[in-house]
C-alpha positions in Angstrom: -3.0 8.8 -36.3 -6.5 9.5 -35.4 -8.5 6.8 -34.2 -12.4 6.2 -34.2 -13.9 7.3 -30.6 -14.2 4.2 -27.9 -17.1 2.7 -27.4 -17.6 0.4 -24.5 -18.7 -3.3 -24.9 -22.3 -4.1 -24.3 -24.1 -6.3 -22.4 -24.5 -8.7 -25.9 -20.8 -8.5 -26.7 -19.7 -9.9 -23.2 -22.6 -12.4 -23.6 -20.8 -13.2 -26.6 -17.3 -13.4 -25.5 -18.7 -15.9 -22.6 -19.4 -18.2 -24.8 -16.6 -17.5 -26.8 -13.8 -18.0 -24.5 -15.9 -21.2 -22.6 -13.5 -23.7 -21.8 -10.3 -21.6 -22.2 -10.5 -19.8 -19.2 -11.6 -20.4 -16.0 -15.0 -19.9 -14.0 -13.0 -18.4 -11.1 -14.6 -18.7 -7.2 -16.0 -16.2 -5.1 -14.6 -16.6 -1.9 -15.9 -15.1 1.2 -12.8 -13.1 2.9 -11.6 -14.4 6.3 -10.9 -11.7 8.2 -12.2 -10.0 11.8 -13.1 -5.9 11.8 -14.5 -5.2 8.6 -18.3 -3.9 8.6 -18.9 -5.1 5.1 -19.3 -8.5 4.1 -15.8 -8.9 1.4 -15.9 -12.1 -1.4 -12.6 -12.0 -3.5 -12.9 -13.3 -6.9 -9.9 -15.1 -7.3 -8.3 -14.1 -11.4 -5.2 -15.7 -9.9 -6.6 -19.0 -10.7 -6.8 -18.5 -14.4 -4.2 -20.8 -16.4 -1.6 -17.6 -16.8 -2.4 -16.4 -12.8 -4.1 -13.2 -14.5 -7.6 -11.9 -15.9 -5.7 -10.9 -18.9 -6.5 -14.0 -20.8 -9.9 -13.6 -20.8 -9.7 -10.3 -23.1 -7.1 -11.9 -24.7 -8.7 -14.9 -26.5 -11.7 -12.6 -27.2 -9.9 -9.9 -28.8 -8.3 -12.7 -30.5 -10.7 -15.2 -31.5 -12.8 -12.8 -32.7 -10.7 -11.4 -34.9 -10.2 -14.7 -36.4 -7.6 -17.1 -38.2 -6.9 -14.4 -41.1 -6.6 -11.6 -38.8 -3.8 -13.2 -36.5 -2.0 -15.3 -39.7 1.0 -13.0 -39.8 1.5 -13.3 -35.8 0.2 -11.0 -32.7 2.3 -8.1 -30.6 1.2 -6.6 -27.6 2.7 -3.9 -24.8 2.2 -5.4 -21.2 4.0 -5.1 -18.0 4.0 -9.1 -18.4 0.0 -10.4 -17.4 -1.1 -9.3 -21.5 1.5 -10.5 -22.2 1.0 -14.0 -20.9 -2.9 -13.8 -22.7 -1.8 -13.2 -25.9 1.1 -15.5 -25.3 -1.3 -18.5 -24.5 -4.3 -17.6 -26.7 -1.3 -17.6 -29.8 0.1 -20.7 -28.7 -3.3 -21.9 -29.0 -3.9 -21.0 -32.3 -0.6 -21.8 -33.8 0.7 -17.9 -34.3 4.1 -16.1 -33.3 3.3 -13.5 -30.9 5.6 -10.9 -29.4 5.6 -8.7 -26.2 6.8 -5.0 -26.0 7.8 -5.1 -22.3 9.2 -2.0 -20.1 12.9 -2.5 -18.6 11.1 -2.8 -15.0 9.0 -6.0 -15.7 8.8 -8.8 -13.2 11.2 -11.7 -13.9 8.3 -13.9 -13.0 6.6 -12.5 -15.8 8.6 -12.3 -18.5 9.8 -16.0 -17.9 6.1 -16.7 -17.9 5.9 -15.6 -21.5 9.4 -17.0 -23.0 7.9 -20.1 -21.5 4.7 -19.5 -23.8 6.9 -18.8 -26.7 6.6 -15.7 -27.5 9.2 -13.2 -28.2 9.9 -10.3 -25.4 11.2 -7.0 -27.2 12.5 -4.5 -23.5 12.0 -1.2 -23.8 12.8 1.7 -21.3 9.2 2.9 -19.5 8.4 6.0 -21.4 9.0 4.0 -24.8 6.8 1.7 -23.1 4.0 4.0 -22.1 4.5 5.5 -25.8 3.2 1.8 -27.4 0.2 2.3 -25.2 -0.5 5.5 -26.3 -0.3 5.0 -30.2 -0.8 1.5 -30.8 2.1 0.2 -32.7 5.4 -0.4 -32.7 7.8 0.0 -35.6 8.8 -3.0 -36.5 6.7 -5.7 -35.7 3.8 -6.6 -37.7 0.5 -8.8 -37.4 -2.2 -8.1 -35.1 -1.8 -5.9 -32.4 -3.8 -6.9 -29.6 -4.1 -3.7 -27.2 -4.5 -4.8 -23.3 -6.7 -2.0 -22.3 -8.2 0.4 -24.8 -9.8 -2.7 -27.4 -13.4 -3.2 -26.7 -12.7 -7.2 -27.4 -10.7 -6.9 -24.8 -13.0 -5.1 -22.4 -15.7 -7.3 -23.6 -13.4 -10.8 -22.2 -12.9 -8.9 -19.1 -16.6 -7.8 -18.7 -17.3 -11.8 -18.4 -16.2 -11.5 -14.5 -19.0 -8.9 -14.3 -21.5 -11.8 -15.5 -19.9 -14.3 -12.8 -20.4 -11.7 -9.9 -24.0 -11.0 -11.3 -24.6 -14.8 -11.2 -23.1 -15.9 -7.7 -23.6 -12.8 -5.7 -26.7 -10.9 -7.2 -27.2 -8.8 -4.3 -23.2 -7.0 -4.4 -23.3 -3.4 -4.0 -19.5 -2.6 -4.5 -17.1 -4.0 -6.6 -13.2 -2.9 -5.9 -10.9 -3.8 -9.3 -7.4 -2.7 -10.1 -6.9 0.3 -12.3 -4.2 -0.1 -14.7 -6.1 1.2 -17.7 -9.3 0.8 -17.5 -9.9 -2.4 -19.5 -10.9 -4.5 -16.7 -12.7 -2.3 -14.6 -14.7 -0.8 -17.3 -16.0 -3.8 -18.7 -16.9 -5.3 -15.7 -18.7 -2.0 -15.2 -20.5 -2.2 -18.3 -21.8 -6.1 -17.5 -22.8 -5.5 -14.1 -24.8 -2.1 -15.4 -27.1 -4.4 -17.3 -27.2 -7.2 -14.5 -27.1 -5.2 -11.5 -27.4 -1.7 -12.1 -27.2 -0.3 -8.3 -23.6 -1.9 -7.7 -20.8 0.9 -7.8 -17.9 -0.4 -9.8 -14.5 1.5 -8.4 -10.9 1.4 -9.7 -8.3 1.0 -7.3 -5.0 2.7 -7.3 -1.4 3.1 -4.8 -0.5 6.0 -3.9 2.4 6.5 -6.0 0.4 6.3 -9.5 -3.1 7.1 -9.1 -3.9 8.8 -12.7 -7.9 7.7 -12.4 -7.8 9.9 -8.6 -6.2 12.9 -10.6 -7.9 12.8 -13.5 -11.3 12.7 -11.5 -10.6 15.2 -9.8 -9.7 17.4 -12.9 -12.8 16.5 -14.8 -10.1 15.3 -17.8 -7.6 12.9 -18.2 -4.6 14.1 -16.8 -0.6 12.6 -16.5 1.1 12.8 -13.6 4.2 11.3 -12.0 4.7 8.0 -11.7 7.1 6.3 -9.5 7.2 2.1 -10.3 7.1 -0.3 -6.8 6.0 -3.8 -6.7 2.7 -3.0 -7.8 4.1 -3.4 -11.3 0.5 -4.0 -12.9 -1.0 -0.9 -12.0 -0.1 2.5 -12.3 0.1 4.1 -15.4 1.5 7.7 -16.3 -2.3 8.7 -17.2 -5.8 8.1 -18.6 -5.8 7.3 -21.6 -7.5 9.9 -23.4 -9.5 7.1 -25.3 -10.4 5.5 -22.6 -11.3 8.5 -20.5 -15.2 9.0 -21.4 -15.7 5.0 -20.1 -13.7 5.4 -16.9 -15.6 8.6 -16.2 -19.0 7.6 -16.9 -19.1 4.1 -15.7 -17.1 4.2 -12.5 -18.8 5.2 -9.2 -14.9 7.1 -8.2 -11.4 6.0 -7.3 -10.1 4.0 -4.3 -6.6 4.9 -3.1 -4.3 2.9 -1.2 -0.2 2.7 0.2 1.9 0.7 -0.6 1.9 -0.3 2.8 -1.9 -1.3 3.0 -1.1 -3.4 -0.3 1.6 -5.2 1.5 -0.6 -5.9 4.1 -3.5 -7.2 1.8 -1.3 -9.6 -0.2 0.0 -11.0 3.0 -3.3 -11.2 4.3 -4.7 -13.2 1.3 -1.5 -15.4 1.8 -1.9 -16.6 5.3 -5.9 -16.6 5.9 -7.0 -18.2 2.2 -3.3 -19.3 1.2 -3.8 -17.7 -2.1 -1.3 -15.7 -3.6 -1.5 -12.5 -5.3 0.7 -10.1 -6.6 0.9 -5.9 -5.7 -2.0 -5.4 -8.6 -3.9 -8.1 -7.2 -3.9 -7.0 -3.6 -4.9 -3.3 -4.2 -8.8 -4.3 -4.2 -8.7 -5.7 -1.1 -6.2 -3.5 0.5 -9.4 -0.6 -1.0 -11.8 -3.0 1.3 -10.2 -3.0 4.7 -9.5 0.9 4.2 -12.9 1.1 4.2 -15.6 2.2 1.6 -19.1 4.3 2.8 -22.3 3.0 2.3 -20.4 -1.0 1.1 -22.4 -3.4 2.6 -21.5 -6.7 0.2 -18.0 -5.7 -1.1 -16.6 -8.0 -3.9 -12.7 -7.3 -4.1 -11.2 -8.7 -8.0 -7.5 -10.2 -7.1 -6.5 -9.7 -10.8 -3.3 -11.8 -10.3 -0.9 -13.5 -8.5 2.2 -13.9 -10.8 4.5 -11.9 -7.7 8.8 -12.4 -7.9 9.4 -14.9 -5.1 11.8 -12.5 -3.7 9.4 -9.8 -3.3 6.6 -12.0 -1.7 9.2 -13.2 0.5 9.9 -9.6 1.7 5.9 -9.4 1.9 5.7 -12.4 3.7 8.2 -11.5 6.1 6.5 -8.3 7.2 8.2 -5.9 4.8 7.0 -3.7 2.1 9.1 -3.7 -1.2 
């Protein structure tokens, strides 16, 4: 199937998803990171304190309420590692729809429990089938409104509203460190912040065993390479997607790579200086920031999410890496 070429939200459309998702999700905090031995000045902005632990459901309800009552009257699918699938989840919930989640076999029990709390139905599927739903779109099978969590410039747009909130409460950030999963969240909070503050450098943050934005930048195209799960379950792709490789490549400054190791270390950082918990996605910003990033100055590091197995942040907690 050949789809119409991506265009990125712009600074209107996230204006306008603002006010469309007011009072369903969270303004989150900026917090200022406790923490000796870092030249830069580090803020987290703390996603984990949205109602499903995860940025996700600001694209979500924006992809969703903008599509409309009609639009979503037949019910809403998704294909999410189990943070989407919480969004659309909630945001159908809301608006009285069935929704259903194409999940991969290796999905966090925390999540998926999350979303057969929320109602929705979970369809498990082995990775690569997975990865294939991201790819194309669909899934045979189910029908209604499929709500992409990446490549949907609704989506982007939601996400792009943490861009505004940066802009507001910290005007004079010149880095911002976010997750890279696909490139829904830290695209569109590149596109807000080039309208609002042009001279921050935007980068997407990857672990070291699935970095596809570090490969494909260095190829000049989006590229697939091999991808080996950990803990950091909402991260890591097998590639770029190709639609989604002329954003990525054109709005972020580059491509932050961390170990799983240094993740570790974040999320147990985050856990015993602010007491906030935050899953292996969630830590990989700041895990970026204490590696160090030239020229950062005022470094604002987006903890996308704290919905983490207990077993695994025990291991974390404990001094361990997963």
């Amino acid at each position: 199937m050949t789809r119409m070429p991506l265009t990125g939200p712009t600074i209107l459309d996230v204006e306008a998803a603002r006010e469309r998702i007011a009072g369903v999700v969270v303004r989150t905090p900026l917090v200022r990171l406790n923490a000796e031995g870092i030249d830069a000045e580090v803020w987290l902005k703390l996603e984990n304190l949205q109602p499903i632990g995860s940025f996700k459901l600001r694209g979500a309800a924006n992809a969703m309420r903008l599509a409309g009552a009609d639009a979503v009257r037949d019910g809403v699918y998704t294909a999410s590692a189990g943070n989407m699938a919480q969004g659309v989840a909630w945001s159908a919930r809301e608006m009285g729809v069935a929704a259903t989640v194409v999940v991969p076999d290796h999905a966090p029990a925390t999540k998926l429990a999350a979303v057969e709390r929320l109602g929705a139905e979970v369809v498990k599927v082995p990775f690569a089938r997975w990865w294939q739903v991201i790819e194309e779109h669909t899934y045979p099978g189910l029908g209604g409104l499929f709500v992409h969590p990446v490549s949907d410039p609704a989506v982007m747009a939601g996400n792009g509203t943490i861009g505004l909130e940066i802009a507001d409460d910290l005007p004079d950030v010149d880095t911002v460190l976010v997750p890279f999963g696909g490139g829904g969240l830290s695209c569109g909070i590149a596109a807000a912040l080039a309208a609002r503050v042009p001279r921050a450098r935007v980068y997407g943050c990857e672990v070291s065993t699935a970095a596809p934005l570090t490969a494909s930048l260095a190829a000049g195209e989006a590229r697939a390479i091999d991808h080996t799960p950990s803990f950091v379950d909402g991260i890591g792709g097998r590639s770029v997607l190709r639609e989604m490789w002329p954003l990525a490549s054109t709005l972020l400054a580059g491509s932050r790579v961390v170990t799983l190791a240094e993740t570790a270390a974040a999320v147990r950082l985050l856990a015993e200086r602010h007491r906030v918990i935050a899953e292996g996605a969630g830590g990989v910003a700041l895990a970026a920031a204490l590696a160090g990033v030239p020229g950062a100055r005022k470094i604002v590091c987006v903890v996308s999410g704290g919905n983490i197995d207990t077993a695994t942040l025990a291991t974390i907690l404990g001094g361990g890496t997963p």
